[in-house]
PyMOL CGO cylinders between C-alpha atoms (Angstrom):
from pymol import cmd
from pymol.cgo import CYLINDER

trace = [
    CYLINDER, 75.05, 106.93, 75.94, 75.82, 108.97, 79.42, 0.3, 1, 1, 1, 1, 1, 1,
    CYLINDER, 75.82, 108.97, 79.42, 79.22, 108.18, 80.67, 0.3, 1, 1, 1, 1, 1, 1,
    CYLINDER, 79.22, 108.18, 80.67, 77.38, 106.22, 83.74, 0.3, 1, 1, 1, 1, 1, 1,
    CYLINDER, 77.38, 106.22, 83.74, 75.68, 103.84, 81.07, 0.3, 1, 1, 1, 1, 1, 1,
    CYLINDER, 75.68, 103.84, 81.07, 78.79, 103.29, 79.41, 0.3, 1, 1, 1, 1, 1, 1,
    CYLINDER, 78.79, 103.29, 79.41, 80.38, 102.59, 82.62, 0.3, 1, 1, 1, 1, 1, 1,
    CYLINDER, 80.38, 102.59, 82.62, 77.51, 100.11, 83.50, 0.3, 1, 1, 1, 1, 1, 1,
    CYLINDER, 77.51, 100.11, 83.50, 77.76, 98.19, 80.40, 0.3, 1, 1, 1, 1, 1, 1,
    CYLINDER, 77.76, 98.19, 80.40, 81.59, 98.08, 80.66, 0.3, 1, 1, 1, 1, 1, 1,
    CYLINDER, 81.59, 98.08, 80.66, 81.24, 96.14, 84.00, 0.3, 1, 1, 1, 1, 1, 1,
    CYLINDER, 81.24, 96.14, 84.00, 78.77, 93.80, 83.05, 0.3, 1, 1, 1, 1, 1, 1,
    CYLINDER, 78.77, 93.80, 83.05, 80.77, 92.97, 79.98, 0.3, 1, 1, 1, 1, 1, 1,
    CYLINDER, 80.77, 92.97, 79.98, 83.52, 92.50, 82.54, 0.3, 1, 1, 1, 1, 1, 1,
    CYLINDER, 83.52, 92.50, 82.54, 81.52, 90.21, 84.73, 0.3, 1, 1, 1, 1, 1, 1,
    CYLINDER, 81.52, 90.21, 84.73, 81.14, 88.19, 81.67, 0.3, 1, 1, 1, 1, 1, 1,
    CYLINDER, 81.14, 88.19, 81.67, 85.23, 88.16, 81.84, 0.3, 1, 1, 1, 1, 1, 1,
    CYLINDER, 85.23, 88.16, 81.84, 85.58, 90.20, 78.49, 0.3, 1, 1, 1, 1, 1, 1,
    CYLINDER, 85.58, 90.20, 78.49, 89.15, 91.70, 78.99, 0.3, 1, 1, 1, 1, 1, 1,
    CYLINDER, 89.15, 91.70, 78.99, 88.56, 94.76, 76.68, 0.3, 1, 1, 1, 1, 1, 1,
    CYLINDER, 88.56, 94.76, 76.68, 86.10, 96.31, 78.98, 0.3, 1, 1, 1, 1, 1, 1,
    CYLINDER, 86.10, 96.31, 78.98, 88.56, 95.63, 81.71, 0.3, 1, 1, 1, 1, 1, 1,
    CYLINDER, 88.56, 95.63, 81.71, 91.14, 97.49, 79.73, 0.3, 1, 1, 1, 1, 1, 1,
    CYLINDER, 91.14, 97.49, 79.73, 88.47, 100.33, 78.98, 0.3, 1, 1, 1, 1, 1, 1,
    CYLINDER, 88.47, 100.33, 78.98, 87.56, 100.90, 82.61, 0.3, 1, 1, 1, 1, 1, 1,
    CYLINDER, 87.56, 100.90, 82.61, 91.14, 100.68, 83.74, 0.3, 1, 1, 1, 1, 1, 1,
    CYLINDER, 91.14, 100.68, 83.74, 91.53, 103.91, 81.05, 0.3, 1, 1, 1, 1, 1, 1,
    CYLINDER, 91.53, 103.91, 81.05, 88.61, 105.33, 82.18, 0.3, 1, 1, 1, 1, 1, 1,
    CYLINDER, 88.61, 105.33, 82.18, 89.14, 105.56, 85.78, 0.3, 1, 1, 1, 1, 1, 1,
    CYLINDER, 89.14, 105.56, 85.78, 93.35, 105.16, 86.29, 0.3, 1, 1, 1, 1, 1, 1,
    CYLINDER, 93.35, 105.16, 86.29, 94.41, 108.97, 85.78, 0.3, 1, 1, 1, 1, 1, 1,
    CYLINDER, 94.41, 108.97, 85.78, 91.58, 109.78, 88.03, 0.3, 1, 1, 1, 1, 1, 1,
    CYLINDER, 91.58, 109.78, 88.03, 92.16, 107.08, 90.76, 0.3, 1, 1, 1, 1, 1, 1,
    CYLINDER, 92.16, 107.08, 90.76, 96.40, 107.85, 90.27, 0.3, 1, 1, 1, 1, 1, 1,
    CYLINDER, 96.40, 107.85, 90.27, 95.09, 111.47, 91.42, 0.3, 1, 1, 1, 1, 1, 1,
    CYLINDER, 95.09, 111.47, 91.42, 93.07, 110.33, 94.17, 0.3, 1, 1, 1, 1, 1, 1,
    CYLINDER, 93.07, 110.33, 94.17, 95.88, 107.70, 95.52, 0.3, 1, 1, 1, 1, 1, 1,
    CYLINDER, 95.88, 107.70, 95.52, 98.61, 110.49, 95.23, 0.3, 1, 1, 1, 1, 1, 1,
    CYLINDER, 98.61, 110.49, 95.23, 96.89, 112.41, 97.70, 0.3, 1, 1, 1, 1, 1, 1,
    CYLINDER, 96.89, 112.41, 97.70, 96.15, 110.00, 99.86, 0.3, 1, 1, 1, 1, 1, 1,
    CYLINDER, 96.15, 110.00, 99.86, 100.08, 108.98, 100.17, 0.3, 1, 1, 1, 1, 1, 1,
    CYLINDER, 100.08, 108.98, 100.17, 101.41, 112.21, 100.95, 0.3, 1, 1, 1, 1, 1, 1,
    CYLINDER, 101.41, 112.21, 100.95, 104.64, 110.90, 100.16, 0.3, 1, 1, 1, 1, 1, 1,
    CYLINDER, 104.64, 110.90, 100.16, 104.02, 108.81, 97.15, 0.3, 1, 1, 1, 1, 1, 1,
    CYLINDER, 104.02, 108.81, 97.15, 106.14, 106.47, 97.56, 0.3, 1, 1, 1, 1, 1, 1,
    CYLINDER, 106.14, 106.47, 97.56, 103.77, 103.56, 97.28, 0.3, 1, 1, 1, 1, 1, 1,
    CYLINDER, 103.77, 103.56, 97.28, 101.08, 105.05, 94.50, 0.3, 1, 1, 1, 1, 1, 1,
    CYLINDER, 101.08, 105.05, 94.50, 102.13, 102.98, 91.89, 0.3, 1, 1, 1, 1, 1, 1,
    CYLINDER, 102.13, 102.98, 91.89, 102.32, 99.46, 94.12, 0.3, 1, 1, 1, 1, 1, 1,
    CYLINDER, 102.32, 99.46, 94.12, 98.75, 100.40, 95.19, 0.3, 1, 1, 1, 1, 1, 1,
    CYLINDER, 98.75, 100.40, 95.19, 97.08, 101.10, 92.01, 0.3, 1, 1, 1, 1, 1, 1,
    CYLINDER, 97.08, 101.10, 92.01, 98.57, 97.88, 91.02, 0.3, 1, 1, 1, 1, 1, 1,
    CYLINDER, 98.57, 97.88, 91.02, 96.73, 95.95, 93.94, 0.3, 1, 1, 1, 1, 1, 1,
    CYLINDER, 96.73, 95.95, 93.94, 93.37, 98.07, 93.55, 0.3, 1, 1, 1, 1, 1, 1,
    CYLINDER, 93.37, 98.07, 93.55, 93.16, 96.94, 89.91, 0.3, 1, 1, 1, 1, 1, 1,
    CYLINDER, 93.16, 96.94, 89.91, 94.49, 93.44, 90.62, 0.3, 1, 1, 1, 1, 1, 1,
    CYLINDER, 94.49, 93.44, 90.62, 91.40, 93.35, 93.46, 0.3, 1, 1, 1, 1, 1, 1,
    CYLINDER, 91.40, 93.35, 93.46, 89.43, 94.65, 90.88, 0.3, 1, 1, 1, 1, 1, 1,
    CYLINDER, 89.43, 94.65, 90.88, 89.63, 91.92, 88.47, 0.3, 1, 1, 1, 1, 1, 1,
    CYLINDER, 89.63, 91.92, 88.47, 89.34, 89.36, 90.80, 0.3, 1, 1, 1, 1, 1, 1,
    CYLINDER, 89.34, 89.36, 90.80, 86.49, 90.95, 92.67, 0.3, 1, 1, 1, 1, 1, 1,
    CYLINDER, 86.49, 90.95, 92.67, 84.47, 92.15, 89.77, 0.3, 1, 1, 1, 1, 1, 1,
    CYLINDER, 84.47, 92.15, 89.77, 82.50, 89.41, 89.10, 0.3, 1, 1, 1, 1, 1, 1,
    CYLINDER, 82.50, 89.41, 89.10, 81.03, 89.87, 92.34, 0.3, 1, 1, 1, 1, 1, 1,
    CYLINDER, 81.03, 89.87, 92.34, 79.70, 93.07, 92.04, 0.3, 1, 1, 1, 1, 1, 1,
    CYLINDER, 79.70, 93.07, 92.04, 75.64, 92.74, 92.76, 0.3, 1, 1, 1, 1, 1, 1,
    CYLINDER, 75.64, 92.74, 92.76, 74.87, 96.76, 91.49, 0.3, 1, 1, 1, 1, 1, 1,
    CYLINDER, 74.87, 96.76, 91.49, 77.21, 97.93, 88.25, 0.3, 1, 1, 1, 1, 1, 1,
    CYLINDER, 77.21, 97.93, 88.25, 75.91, 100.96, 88.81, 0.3, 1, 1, 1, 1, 1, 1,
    CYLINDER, 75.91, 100.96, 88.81, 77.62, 101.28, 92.34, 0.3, 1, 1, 1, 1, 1, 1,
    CYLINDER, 77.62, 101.28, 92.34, 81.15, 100.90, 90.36, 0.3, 1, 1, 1, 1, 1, 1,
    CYLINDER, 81.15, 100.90, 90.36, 82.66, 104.23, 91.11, 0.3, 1, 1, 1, 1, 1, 1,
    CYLINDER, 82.66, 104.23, 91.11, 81.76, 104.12, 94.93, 0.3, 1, 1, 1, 1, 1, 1,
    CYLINDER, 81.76, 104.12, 94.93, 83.03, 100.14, 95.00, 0.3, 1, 1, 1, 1, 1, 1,
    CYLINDER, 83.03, 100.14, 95.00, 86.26, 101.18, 92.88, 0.3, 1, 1, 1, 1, 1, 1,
    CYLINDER, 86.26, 101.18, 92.88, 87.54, 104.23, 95.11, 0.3, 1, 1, 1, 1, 1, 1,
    CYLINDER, 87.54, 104.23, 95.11, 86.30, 102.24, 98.58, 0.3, 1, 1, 1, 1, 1, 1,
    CYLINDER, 86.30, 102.24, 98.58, 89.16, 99.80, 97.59, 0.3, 1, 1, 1, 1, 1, 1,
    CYLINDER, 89.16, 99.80, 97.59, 91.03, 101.84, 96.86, 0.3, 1, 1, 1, 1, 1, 1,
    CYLINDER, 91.03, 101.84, 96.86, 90.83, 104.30, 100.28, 0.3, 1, 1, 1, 1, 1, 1,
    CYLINDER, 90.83, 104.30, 100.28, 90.94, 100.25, 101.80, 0.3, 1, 1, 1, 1, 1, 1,
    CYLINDER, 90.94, 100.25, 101.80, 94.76, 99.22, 99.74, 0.3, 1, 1, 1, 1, 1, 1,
    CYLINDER, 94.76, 99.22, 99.74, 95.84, 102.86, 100.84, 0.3, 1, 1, 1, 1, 1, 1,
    CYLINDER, 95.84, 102.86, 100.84, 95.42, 103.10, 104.32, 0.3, 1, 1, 1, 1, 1, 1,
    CYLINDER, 95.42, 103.10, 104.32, 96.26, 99.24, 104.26, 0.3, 1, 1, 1, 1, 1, 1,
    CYLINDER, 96.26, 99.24, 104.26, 99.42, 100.56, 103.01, 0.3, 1, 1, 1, 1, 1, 1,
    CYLINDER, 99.42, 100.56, 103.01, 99.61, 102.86, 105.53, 0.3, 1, 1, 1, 1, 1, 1,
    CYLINDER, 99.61, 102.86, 105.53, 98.98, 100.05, 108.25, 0.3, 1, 1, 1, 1, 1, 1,
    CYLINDER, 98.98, 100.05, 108.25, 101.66, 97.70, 106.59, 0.3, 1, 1, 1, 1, 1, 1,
    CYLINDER, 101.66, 97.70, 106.59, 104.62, 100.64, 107.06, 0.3, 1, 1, 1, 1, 1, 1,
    CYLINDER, 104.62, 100.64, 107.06, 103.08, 101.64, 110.27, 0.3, 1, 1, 1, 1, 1, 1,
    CYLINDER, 103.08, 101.64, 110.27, 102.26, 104.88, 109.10, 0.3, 1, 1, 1, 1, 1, 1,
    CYLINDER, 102.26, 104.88, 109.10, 98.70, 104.82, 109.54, 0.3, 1, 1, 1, 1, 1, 1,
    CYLINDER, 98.70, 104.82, 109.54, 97.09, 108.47, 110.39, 0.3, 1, 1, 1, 1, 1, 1,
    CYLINDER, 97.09, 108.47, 110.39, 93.91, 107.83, 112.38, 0.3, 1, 1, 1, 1, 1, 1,
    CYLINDER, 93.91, 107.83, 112.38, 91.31, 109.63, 110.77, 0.3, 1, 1, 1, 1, 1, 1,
    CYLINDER, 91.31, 109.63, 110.77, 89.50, 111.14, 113.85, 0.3, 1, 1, 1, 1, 1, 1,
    CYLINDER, 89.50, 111.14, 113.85, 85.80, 112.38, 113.94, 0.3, 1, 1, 1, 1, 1, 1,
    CYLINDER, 85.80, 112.38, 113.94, 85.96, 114.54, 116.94, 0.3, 1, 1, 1, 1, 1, 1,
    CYLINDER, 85.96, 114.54, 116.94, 84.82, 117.57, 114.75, 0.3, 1, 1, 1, 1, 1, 1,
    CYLINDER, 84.82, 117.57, 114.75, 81.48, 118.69, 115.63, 0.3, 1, 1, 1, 1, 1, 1,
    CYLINDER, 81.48, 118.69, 115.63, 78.70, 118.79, 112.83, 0.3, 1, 1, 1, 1, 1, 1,
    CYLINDER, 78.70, 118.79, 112.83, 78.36, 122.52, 111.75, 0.3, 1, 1, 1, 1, 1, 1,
    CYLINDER, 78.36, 122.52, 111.75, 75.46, 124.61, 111.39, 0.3, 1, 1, 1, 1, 1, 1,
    CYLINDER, 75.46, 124.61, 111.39, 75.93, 125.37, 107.52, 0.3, 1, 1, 1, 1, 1, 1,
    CYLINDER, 75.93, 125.37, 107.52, 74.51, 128.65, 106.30, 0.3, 1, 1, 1, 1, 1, 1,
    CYLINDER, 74.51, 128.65, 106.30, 73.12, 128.23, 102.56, 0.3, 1, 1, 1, 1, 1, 1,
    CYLINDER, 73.12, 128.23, 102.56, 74.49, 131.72, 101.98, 0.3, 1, 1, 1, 1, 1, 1,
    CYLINDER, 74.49, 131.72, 101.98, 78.16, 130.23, 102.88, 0.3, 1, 1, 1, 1, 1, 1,
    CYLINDER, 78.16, 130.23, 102.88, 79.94, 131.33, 100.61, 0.3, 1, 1, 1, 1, 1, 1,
    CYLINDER, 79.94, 131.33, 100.61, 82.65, 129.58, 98.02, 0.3, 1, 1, 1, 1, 1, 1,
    CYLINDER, 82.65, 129.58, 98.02, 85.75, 129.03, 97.76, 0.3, 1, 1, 1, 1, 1, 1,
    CYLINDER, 85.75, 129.03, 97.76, 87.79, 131.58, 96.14, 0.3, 1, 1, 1, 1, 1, 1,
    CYLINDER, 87.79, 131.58, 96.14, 88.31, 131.49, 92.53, 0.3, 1, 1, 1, 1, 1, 1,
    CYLINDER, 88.31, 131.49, 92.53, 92.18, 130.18, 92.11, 0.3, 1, 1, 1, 1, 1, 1,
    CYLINDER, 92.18, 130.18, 92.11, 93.97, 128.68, 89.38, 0.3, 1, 1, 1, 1, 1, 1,
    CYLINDER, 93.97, 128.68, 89.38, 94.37, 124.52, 89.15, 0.3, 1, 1, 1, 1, 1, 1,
    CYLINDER, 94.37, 124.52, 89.15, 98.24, 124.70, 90.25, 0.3, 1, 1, 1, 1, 1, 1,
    CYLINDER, 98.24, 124.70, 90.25, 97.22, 127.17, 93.76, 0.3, 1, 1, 1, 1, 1, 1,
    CYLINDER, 97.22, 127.17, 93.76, 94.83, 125.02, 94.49, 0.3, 1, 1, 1, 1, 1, 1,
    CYLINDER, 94.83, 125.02, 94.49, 96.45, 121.78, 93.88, 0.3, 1, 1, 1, 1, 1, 1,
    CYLINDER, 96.45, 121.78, 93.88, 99.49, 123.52, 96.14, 0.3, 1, 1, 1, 1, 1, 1,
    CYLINDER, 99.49, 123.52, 96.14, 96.59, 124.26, 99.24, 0.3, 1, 1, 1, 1, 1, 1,
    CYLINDER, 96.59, 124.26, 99.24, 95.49, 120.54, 98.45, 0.3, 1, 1, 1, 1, 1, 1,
    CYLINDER, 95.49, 120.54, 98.45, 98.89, 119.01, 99.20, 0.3, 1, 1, 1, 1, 1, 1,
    CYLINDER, 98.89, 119.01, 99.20, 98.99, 121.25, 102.90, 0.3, 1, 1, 1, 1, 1, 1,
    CYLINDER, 98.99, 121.25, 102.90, 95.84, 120.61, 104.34, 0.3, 1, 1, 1, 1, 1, 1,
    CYLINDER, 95.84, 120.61, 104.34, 94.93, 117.32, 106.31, 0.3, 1, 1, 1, 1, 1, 1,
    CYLINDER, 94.93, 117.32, 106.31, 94.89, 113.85, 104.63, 0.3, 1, 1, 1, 1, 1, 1,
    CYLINDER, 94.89, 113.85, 104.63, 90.83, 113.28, 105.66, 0.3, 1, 1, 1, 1, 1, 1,
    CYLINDER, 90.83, 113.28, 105.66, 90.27, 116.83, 104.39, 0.3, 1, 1, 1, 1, 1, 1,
    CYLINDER, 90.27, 116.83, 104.39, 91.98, 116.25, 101.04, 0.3, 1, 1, 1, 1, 1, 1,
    CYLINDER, 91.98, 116.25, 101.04, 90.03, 113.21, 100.92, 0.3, 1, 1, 1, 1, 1, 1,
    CYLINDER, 90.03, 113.21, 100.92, 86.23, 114.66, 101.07, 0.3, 1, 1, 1, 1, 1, 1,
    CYLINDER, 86.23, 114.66, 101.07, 87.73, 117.74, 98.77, 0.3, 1, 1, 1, 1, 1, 1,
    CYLINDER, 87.73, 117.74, 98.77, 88.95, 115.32, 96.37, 0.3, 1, 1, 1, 1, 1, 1,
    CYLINDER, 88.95, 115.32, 96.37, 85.74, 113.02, 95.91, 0.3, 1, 1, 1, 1, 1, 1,
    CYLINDER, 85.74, 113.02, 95.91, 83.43, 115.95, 96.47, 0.3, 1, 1, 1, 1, 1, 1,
    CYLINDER, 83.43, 115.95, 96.47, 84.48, 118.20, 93.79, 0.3, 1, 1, 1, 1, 1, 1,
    CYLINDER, 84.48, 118.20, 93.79, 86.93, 116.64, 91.37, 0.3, 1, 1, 1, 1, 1, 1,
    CYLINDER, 86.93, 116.64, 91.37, 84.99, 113.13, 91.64, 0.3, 1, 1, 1, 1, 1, 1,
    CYLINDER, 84.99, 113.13, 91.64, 82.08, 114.95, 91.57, 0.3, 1, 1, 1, 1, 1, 1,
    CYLINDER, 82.08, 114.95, 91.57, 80.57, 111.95, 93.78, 0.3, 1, 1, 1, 1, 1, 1,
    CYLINDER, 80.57, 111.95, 93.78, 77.14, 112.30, 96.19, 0.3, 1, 1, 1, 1, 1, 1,
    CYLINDER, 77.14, 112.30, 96.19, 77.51, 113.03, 99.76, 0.3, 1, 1, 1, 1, 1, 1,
    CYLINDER, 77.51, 113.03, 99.76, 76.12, 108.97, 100.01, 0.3, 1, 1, 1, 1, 1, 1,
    CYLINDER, 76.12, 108.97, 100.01, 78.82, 107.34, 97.99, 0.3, 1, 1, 1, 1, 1, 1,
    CYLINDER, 78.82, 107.34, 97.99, 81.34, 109.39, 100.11, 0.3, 1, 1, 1, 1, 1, 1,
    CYLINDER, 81.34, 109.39, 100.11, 79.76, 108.19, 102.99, 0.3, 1, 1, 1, 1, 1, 1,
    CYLINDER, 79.76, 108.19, 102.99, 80.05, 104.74, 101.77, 0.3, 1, 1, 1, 1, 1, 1,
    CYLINDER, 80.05, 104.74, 101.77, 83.40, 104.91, 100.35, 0.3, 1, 1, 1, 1, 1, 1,
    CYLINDER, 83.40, 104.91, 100.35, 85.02, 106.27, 104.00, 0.3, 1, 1, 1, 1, 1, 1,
    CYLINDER, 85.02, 106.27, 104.00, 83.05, 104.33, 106.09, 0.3, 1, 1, 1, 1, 1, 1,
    CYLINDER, 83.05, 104.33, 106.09, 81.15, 107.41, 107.79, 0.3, 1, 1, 1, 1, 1, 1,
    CYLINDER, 81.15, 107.41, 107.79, 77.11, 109.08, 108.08, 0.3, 1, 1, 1, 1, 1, 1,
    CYLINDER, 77.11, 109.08, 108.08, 76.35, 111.76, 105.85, 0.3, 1, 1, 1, 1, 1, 1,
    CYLINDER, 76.35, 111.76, 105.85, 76.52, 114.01, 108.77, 0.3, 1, 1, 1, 1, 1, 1,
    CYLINDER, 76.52, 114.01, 108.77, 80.03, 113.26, 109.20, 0.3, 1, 1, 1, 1, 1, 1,
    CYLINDER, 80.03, 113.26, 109.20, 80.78, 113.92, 105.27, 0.3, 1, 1, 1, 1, 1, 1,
    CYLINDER, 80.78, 113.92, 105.27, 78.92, 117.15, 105.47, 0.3, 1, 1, 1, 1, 1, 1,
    CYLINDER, 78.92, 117.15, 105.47, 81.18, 118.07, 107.99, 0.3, 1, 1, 1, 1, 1, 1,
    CYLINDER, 81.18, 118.07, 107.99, 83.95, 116.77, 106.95, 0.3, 1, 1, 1, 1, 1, 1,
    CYLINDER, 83.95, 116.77, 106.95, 83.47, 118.95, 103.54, 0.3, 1, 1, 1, 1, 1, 1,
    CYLINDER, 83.47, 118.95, 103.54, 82.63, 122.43, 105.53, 0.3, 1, 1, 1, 1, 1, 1,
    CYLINDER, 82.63, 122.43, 105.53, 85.80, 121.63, 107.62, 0.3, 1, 1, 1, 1, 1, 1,
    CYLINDER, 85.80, 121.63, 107.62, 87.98, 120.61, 104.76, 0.3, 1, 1, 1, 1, 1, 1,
    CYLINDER, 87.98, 120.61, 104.76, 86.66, 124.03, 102.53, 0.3, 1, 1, 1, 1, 1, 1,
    CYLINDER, 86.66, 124.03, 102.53, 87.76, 126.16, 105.42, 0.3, 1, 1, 1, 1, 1, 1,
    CYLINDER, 87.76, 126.16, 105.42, 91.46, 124.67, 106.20, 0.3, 1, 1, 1, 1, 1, 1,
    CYLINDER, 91.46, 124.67, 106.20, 92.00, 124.88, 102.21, 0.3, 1, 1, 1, 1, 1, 1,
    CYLINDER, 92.00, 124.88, 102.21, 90.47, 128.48, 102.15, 0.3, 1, 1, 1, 1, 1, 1,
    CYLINDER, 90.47, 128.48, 102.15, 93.46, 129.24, 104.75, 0.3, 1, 1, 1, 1, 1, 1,
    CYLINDER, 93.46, 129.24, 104.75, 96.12, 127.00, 102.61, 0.3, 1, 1, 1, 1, 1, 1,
    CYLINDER, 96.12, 127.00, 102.61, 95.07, 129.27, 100.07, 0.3, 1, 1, 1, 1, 1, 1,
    CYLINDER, 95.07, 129.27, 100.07, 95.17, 132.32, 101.69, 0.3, 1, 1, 1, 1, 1, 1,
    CYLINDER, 95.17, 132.32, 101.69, 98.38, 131.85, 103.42, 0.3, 1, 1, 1, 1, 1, 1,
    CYLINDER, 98.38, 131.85, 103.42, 100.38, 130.98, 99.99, 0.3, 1, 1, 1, 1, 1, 1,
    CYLINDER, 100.38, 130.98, 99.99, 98.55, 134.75, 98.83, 0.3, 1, 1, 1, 1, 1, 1,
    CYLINDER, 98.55, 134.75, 98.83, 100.80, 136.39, 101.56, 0.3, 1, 1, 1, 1, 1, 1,
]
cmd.load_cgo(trace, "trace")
Protein backbone atom coordinates (compact mmCIF):
# COMPACT_ATOMS: atom_id res chain seq x y z
CA UNK A 1 0.00 0.00 0.00
CA UNK A 2 1.58 3.63 -1.06
CA UNK A 3 2.02 5.78 1.93
CA UNK A 4 -0.97 8.10 0.43
CA UNK A 5 -3.37 4.95 0.62
CA UNK A 6 -2.36 4.24 3.97
CA UNK A 7 -2.88 7.74 4.86
CA UNK A 8 -6.40 7.64 3.21
CA UNK A 9 -7.53 4.67 5.01
CA UNK A 10 -6.14 6.03 8.33
CA UNK A 11 -8.57 9.03 8.03
CA UNK A 12 -11.52 7.30 7.12
CA UNK A 13 -10.98 4.91 9.97
CA UNK A 14 -10.72 8.14 11.94
CA UNK A 15 -13.93 9.55 10.64
CA UNK A 16 -15.41 6.43 11.92
CA UNK A 17 -13.83 7.77 15.45
CA UNK A 18 -11.31 4.76 15.70
CA UNK A 19 -8.62 6.34 18.04
CA UNK A 20 -5.71 4.09 16.78
CA UNK A 21 -5.67 5.64 13.42
CA UNK A 22 -5.75 8.94 15.18
CA UNK A 23 -2.72 7.88 17.12
CA UNK A 24 -1.09 6.51 13.76
CA UNK A 25 -1.54 9.74 11.83
CA UNK A 26 -0.49 11.85 14.77
CA UNK A 27 3.02 9.53 14.37
CA UNK A 28 2.95 9.83 10.96
CA UNK A 29 2.79 13.43 10.44
CA UNK A 30 4.02 15.12 14.15
CA UNK A 31 7.96 15.11 13.57
CA UNK A 32 7.20 16.48 10.20
CA UNK A 33 4.55 19.13 11.19
CA UNK A 34 7.02 19.93 14.68
CA UNK A 35 9.58 20.81 11.71
CA UNK A 36 7.30 22.80 9.76
CA UNK A 37 5.83 24.79 13.01
CA UNK A 38 9.47 25.43 14.26
CA UNK A 39 10.12 27.38 11.34
CA UNK A 40 7.31 29.12 11.20
CA UNK A 41 7.90 30.51 14.98
CA UNK A 42 11.22 31.79 14.55
CA UNK A 43 11.45 31.91 18.12
CA UNK A 44 9.81 28.76 19.21
CA UNK A 45 8.48 29.66 21.96
CA UNK A 46 4.96 28.58 21.21
CA UNK A 47 5.67 25.21 18.91
CA UNK A 48 4.65 22.93 21.35
CA UNK A 49 1.18 24.96 22.48
CA UNK A 50 0.44 24.99 18.71
CA UNK A 51 0.92 21.49 17.73
CA UNK A 52 -1.23 20.84 20.65
CA UNK A 53 -4.18 23.02 19.16
CA UNK A 54 -3.55 21.76 15.42
CA UNK A 55 -4.06 18.17 16.62
CA UNK A 56 -6.80 19.08 19.11
CA UNK A 57 -8.58 20.89 15.76
CA UNK A 58 -7.77 17.92 14.11
CA UNK A 59 -9.76 15.55 16.05
CA UNK A 60 -12.57 17.58 16.33
CA UNK A 61 -12.58 18.61 12.71
CA UNK A 62 -11.82 15.31 11.14
CA UNK A 63 -14.98 13.98 10.77
CA UNK A 64 -15.67 16.67 8.50
CA UNK A 65 -13.27 16.14 6.05
CA UNK A 66 -15.30 15.63 2.48
CA UNK A 67 -11.77 14.36 0.40
CA UNK A 68 -9.25 12.01 2.73
CA UNK A 69 -7.13 12.29 0.15
CA UNK A 70 -6.74 16.18 0.65
CA UNK A 71 -5.35 15.29 4.36
CA UNK A 72 -1.87 16.59 4.07
CA UNK A 73 -2.95 19.98 2.40
CA UNK A 74 -6.04 20.24 5.19
CA UNK A 75 -3.46 19.19 8.08
CA UNK A 76 -0.57 21.83 7.34
CA UNK A 77 -3.42 24.71 6.26
CA UNK A 78 -4.32 24.48 10.04
CA UNK A 79 -1.61 24.41 10.96
CA UNK A 80 -0.03 27.73 8.90
CA UNK A 81 -3.89 29.04 10.37
CA UNK A 82 -2.96 28.13 14.63
CA UNK A 83 0.58 29.66 13.74
CA UNK A 84 0.06 32.87 12.43
CA UNK A 85 -3.08 32.89 14.82
CA UNK A 86 -0.42 32.67 17.32
CA UNK A 87 1.32 35.23 15.87
CA UNK A 88 -1.91 37.53 15.87
CA UNK A 89 -2.69 36.62 19.61
CA UNK A 90 1.06 38.05 20.82
CA UNK A 91 0.83 40.72 18.27
CA UNK A 92 3.62 39.51 16.45
CA UNK A 93 2.07 38.89 13.27
CA UNK A 94 4.59 39.39 10.09
CA UNK A 95 2.42 40.35 7.12
CA UNK A 96 3.27 38.13 4.47
CA UNK A 97 3.41 40.62 1.50
CA UNK A 98 3.04 39.68 -2.27
CA UNK A 99 4.56 42.69 -3.79
CA UNK A 100 7.21 40.40 -5.54
CA UNK A 101 6.73 40.32 -9.14
CA UNK A 102 6.17 36.85 -10.92
CA UNK A 103 9.58 35.88 -12.55
CA UNK A 104 10.37 34.78 -15.88
CA UNK A 105 11.87 31.25 -14.86
CA UNK A 106 14.46 29.82 -17.19
CA UNK A 107 14.13 25.82 -17.31
CA UNK A 108 17.93 25.81 -17.47
CA UNK A 109 17.89 27.67 -13.86
CA UNK A 110 19.97 26.07 -12.23
CA UNK A 111 19.89 24.30 -8.49
CA UNK A 112 20.68 24.93 -5.49
CA UNK A 113 24.05 24.08 -4.41
CA UNK A 114 24.76 20.78 -3.04
CA UNK A 115 25.19 21.45 0.99
CA UNK A 116 24.99 19.29 3.85
CA UNK A 117 21.44 19.00 6.04
CA UNK A 118 22.97 21.18 9.06
CA UNK A 119 24.22 24.35 6.26
CA UNK A 120 21.20 24.26 4.92
CA UNK A 121 19.03 24.01 7.87
CA UNK A 122 21.44 27.12 9.22
CA UNK A 123 20.45 29.28 5.62
CA UNK A 124 16.78 28.04 6.45
CA UNK A 125 16.64 29.68 9.88
CA UNK A 126 18.10 33.34 8.10
CA UNK A 127 16.03 33.78 5.28
CA UNK A 128 12.38 35.25 5.42
CA UNK A 129 9.50 33.48 7.29
CA UNK A 130 7.20 33.27 3.74
CA UNK A 131 10.39 32.04 2.04
CA UNK A 132 11.10 29.31 4.60
CA UNK A 133 7.59 28.50 4.24
CA UNK A 134 7.36 27.60 0.28
CA UNK A 135 11.10 25.98 0.82
CA UNK A 136 9.80 23.93 3.50
CA UNK A 137 6.51 22.45 1.81
CA UNK A 138 8.15 22.45 -1.59
CA UNK A 139 11.04 20.29 -0.99
CA UNK A 140 11.00 18.62 2.41
CA UNK A 141 7.01 18.16 2.15
CA UNK A 142 7.51 17.33 -1.14
CA UNK A 143 3.83 18.87 -1.71
CA UNK A 144 2.39 20.20 -5.43
CA UNK A 145 2.62 23.75 -6.29
CA UNK A 146 -1.64 23.41 -5.83
CA UNK A 147 -1.71 22.19 -2.28
CA UNK A 148 0.81 25.04 -1.49
CA UNK A 149 -1.38 27.28 -3.05
CA UNK A 150 -4.17 26.05 -1.03
CA UNK A 151 -2.45 25.67 2.17
CA UNK A 152 -1.17 29.69 2.10
CA UNK A 153 -4.05 31.03 0.71
CA UNK A 154 -2.30 32.24 -2.68
CA UNK A 155 -2.45 31.42 -6.99
CA UNK A 156 0.02 29.18 -8.25
CA UNK A 157 1.65 32.13 -9.77
CA UNK A 158 2.30 33.52 -6.51
CA UNK A 159 3.84 30.00 -5.18
CA UNK A 160 5.97 29.80 -8.23
CA UNK A 161 7.29 32.90 -7.27
CA UNK A 162 7.40 32.65 -4.05
CA UNK A 163 9.73 29.35 -4.57
CA UNK A 164 12.21 31.17 -7.28
CA UNK A 165 12.41 34.05 -4.68
CA UNK A 166 12.83 31.91 -1.65
CA UNK A 167 15.75 29.54 -3.72
CA UNK A 168 17.64 32.71 -4.39
CA UNK A 169 17.64 34.46 -0.71
CA UNK A 170 18.70 30.81 0.64
CA UNK A 171 21.35 30.47 -2.22
CA UNK A 172 22.81 33.86 -0.59
CA UNK A 173 22.19 32.48 3.22
CA UNK A 174 24.23 29.85 1.95
CA UNK A 175 26.76 31.56 0.33
CA UNK A 176 27.34 34.12 2.91
CA UNK A 177 27.90 31.39 5.85
CA UNK A 178 30.76 29.92 2.93
CA UNK A 179 32.70 33.25 3.52
Amino acid sequence: MKPSEQTETLVLRCQIGDRDAFMELFEQFQPRLRYYVMHLDETGTHAEDVLQEIWLTVLRKISKLKDPQSFRTWLYKIARNAVYGKFRQKRRFAQLYEAELSPQVDSDEEDLPAYGPDRIHEALNIIQPRHKEVLTLFFLEQMPYQAIAEIIGCSIGTVKSRIHYAKQSLRKALESGNE
